[in-house]
py3Dmol code that shows the C-alpha trace and the ligand (Angstrom):
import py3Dmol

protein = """\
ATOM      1  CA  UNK A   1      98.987 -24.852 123.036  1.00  0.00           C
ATOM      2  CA  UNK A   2     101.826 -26.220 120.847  1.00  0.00           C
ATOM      3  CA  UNK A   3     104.040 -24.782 119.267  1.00  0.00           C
ATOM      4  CA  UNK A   4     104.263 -25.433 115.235  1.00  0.00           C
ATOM      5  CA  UNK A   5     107.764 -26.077 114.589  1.00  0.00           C
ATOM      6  CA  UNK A   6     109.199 -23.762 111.601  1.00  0.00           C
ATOM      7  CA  UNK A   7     109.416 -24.922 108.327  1.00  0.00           C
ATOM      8  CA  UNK A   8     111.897 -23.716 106.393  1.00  0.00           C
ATOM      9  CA  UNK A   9     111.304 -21.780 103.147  1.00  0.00           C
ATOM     10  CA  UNK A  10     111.106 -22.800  99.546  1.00  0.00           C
ATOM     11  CA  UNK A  11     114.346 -23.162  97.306  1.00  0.00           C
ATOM     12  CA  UNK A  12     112.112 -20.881  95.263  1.00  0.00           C
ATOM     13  CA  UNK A  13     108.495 -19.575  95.161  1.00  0.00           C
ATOM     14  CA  UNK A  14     107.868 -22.207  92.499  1.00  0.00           C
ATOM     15  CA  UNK A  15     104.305 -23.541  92.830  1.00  0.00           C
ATOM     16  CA  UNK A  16     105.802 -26.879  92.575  1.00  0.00           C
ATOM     17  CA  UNK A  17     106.854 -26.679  96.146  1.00  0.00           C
ATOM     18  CA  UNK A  18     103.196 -26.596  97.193  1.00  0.00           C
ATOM     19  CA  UNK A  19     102.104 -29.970  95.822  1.00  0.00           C
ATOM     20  CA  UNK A  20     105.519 -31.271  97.560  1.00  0.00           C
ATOM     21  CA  UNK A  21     104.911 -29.489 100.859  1.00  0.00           C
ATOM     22  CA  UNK A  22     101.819 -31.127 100.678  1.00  0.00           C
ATOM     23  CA  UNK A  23     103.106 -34.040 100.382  1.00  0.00           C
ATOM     24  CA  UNK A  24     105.386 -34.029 103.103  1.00  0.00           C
ATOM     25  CA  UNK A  25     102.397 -32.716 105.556  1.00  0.00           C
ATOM     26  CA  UNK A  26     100.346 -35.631 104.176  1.00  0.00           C
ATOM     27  CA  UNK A  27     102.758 -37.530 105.811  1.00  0.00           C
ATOM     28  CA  UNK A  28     103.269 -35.630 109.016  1.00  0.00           C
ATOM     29  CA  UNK A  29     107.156 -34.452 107.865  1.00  0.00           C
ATOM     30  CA  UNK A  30     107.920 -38.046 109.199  1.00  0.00           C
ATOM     31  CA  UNK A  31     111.549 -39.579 107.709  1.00  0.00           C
ATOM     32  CA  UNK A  32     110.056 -42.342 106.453  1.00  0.00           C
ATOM     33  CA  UNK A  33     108.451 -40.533 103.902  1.00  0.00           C
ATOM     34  CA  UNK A  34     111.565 -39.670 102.511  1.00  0.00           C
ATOM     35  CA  UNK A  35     111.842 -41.433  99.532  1.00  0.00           C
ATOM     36  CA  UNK A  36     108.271 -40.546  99.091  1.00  0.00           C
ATOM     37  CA  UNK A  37     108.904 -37.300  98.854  1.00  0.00           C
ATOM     38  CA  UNK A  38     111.918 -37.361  97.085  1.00  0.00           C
ATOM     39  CA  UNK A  39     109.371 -39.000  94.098  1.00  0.00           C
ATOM     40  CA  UNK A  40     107.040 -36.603  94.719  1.00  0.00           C
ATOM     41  CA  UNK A  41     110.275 -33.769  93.761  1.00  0.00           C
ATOM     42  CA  UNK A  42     111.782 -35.316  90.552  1.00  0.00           C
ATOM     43  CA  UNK A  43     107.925 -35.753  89.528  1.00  0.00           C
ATOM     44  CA  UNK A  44     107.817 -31.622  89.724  1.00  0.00           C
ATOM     45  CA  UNK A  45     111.327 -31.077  88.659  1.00  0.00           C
ATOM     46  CA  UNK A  46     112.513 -34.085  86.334  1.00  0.00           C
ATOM     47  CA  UNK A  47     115.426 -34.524  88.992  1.00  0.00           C
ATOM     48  CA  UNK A  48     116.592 -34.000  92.708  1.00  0.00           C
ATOM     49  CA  UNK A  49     119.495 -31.136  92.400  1.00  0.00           C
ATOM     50  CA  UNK A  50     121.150 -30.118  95.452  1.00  0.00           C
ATOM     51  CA  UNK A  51     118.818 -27.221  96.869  1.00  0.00           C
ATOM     52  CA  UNK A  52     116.165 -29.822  96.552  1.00  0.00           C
ATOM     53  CA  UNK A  53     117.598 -32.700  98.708  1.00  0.00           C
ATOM     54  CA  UNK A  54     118.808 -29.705 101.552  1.00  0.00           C
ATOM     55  CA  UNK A  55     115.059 -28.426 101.810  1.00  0.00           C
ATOM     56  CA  UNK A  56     113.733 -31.861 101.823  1.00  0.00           C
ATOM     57  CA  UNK A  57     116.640 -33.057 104.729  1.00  0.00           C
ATOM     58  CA  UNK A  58     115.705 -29.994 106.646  1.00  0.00           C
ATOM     59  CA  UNK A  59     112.003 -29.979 106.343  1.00  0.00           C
ATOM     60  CA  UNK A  60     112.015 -33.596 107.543  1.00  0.00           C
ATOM     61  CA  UNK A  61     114.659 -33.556 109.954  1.00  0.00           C
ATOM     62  CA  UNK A  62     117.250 -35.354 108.398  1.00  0.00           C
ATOM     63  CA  UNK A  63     120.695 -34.594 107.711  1.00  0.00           C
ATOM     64  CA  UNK A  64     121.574 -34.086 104.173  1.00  0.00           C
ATOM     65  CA  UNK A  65     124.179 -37.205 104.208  1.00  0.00           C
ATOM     66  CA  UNK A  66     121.289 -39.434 104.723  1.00  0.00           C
ATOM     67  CA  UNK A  67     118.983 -37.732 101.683  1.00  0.00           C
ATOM     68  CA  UNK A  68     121.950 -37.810  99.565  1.00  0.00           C
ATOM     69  CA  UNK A  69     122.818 -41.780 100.573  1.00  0.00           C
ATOM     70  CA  UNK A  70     118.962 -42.446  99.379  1.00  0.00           C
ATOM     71  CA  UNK A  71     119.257 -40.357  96.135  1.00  0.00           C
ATOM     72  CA  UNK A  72     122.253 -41.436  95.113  1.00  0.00           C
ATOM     73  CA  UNK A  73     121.287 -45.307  96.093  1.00  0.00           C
ATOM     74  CA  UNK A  74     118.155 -45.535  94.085  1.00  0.00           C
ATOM     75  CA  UNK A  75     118.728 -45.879  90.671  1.00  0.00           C
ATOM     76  CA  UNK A  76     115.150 -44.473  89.444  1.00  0.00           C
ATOM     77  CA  UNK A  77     116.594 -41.054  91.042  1.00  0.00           C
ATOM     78  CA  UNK A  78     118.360 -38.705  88.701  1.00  0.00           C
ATOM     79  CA  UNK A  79     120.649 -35.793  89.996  1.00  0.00           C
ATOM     80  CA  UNK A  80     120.888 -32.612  88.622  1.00  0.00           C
ATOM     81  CA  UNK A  81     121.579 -32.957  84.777  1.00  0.00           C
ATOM     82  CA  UNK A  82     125.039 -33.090  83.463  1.00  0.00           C
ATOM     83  CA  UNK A  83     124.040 -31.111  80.392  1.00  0.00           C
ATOM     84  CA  UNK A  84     124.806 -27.366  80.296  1.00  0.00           C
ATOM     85  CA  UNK A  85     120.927 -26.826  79.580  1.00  0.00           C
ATOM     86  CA  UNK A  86     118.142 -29.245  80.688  1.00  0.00           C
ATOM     87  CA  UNK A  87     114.739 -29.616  79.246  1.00  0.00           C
ATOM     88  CA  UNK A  88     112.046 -31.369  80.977  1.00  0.00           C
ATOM     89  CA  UNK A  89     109.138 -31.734  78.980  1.00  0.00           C
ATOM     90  CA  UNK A  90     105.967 -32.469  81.245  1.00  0.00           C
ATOM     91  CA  UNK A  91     104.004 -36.085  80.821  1.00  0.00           C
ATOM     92  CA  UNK A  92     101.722 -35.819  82.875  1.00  0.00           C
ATOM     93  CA  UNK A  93      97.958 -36.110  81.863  1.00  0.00           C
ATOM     94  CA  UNK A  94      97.374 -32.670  80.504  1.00  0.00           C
ATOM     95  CA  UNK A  95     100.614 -32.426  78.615  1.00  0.00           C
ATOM     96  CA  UNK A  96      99.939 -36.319  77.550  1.00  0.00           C
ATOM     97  CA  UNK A  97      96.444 -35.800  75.652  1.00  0.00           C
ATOM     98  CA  UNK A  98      97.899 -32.416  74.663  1.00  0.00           C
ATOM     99  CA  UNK A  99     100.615 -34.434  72.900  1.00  0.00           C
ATOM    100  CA  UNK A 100     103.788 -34.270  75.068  1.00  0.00           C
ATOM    101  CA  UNK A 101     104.870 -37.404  73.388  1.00  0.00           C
ATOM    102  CA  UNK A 102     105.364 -36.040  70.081  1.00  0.00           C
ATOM    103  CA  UNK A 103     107.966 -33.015  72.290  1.00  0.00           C
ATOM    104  CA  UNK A 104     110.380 -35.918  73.596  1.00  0.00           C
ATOM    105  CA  UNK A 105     109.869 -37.977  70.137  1.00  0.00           C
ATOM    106  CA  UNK A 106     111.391 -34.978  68.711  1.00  0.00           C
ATOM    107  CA  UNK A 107     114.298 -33.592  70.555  1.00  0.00           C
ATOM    108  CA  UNK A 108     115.226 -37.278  71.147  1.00  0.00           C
ATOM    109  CA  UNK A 109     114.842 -36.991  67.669  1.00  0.00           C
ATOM    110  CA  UNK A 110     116.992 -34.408  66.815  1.00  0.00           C
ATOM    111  CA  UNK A 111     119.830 -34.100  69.882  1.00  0.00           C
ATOM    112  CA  UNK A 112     119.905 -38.522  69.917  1.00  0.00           C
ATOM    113  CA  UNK A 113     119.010 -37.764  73.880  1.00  0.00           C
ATOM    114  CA  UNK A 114     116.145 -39.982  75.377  1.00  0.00           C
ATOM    115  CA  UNK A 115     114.413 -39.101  78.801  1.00  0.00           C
ATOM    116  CA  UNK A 116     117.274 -39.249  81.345  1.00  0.00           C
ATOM    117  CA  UNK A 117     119.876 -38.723  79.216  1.00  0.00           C
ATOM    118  CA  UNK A 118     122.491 -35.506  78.080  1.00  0.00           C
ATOM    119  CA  UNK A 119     123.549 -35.319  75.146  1.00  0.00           C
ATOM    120  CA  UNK A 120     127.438 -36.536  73.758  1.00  0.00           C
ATOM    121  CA  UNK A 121     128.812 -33.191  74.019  1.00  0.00           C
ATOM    122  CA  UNK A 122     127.039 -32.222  77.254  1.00  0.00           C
ATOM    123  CA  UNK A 123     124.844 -29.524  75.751  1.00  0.00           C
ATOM    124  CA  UNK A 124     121.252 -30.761  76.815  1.00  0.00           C
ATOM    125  CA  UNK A 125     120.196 -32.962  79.333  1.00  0.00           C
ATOM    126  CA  UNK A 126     116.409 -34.108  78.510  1.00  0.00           C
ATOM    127  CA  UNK A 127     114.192 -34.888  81.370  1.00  0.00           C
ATOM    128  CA  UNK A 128     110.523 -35.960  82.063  1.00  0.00           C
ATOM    129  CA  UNK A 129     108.080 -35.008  84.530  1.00  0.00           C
ATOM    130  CA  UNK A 130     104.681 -36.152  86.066  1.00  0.00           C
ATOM    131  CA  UNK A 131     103.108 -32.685  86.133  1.00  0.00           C
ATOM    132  CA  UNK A 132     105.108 -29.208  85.958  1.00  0.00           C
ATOM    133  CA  UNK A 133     102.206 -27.077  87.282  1.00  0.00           C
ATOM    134  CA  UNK A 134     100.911 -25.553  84.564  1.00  0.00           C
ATOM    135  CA  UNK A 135      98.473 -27.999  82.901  1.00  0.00           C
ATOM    136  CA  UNK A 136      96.113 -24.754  81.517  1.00  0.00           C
ATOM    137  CA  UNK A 137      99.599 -24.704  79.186  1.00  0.00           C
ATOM    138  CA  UNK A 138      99.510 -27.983  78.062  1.00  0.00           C
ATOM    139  CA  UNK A 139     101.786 -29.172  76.244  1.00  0.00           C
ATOM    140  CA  UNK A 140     104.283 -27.565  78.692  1.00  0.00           C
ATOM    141  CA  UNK A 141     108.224 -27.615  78.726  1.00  0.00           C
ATOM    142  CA  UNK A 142     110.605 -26.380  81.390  1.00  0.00           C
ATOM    143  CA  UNK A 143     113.445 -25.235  79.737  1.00  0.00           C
ATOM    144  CA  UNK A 144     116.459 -23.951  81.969  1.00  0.00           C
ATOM    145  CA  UNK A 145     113.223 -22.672  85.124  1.00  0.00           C
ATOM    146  CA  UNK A 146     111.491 -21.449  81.995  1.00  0.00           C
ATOM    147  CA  UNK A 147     108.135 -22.609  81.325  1.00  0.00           C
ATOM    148  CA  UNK A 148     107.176 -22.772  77.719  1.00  0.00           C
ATOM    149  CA  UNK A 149     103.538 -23.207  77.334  1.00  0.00           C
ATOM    150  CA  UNK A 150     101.834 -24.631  74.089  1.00  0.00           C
ATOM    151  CA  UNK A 151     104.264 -26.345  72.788  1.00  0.00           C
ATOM    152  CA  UNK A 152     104.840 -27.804  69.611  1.00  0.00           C
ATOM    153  CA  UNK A 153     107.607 -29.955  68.399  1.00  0.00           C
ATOM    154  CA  UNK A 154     108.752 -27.186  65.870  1.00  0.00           C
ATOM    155  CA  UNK A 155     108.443 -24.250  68.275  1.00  0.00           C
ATOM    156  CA  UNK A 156     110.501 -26.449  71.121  1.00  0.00           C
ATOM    157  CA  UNK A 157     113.341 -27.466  68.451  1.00  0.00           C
ATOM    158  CA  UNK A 158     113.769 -23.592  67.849  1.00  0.00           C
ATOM    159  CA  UNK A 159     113.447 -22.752  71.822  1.00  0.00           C
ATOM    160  CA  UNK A 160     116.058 -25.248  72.460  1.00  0.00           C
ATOM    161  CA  UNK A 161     118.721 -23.858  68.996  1.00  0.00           C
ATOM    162  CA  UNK A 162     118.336 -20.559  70.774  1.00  0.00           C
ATOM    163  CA  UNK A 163     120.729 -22.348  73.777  1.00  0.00           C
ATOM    164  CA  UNK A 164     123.146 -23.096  71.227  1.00  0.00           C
TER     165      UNK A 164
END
"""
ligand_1 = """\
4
FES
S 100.249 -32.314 83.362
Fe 101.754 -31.099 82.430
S 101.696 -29.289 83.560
Fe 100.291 -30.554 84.588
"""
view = py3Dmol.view(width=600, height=400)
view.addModel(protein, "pdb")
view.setStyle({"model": 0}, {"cartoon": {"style": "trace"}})
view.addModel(ligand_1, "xyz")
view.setStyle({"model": 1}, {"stick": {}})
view.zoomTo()
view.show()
């Protein structure tokens, strides 16, 4: 019998990774796949940072150079945010109907940052993504790794002056 080769583990025990290690098993861990999968982590995440591209380059086989070549080739790839705090606010279905629009209207609103960009004085980085995992908290936010559930446009204003 074969031997299953060993995956390496998780930047984190996010349950992000699993829809993106299932992803990459869809595809048989093949290279090819890997600006598939590099979608399939900045729809998660908002962005590729570096722990991402490493686990991605090692669970497909690649060196990093080459994951890092793609990312940084590809415009509709964003690195990790230049801002000192990011938020991502989700936009995928669940957060949609649940009225994630009204979340970016408003910091974009307030900080003059739209999706994919950090603010003038480097304070917030504002991100989008397809689905953060937790859809039962729609509208959801993840603010610095923190998920903020239930979100309204007042409640995520004062979340994000707390950075200050
Ligand atoms: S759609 Fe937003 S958490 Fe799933």
């Amino acid at each position: 019998m074969a031997l299953q080769p060993v995956r390496p583990a998780a930047p984190s025990d996010d349950k992000r990774w699993k829809l993106i290690n299932a992803n990459m098993r869809r595809n048989g861990y093949a290279g090819h796949a890997l600006i598939e999968t590099l979608h399939s982590v900045q729809s998660a995440f908002g962005f590729l940072d570096t722990a991402s591209m490493r686990y991605v380059a090692a669970c497909l086989d690649l060196p990093l150079s080459k994951v890092y070549g793609v990312a940084t080739f590809y415009h509709l790839f964003m690195l990790e945010p230049k801002g000192h705090h990011a938020c991502v606010v989700c936009t995928g279905t669940a957060c949609y109907i649940k009225g994630a629009a009204s979340l970016v209207q408003a910091v974009e609103k307030r900080y003059g940052a739209a999706p994919g960009e950090t603010t003038s004085d480097n304070h917030l980085s504002v991100l989008t993504a397809r689905c953060v995992g937790a859809c039962g908290l729609a509208p959801a936010v993840v603010l610095d790794r923190n998920v903020l559930g239930k979100q309204t446009p007042a409640e995520l204003l004062a979340r994000i002056e707390e950075l200050a």
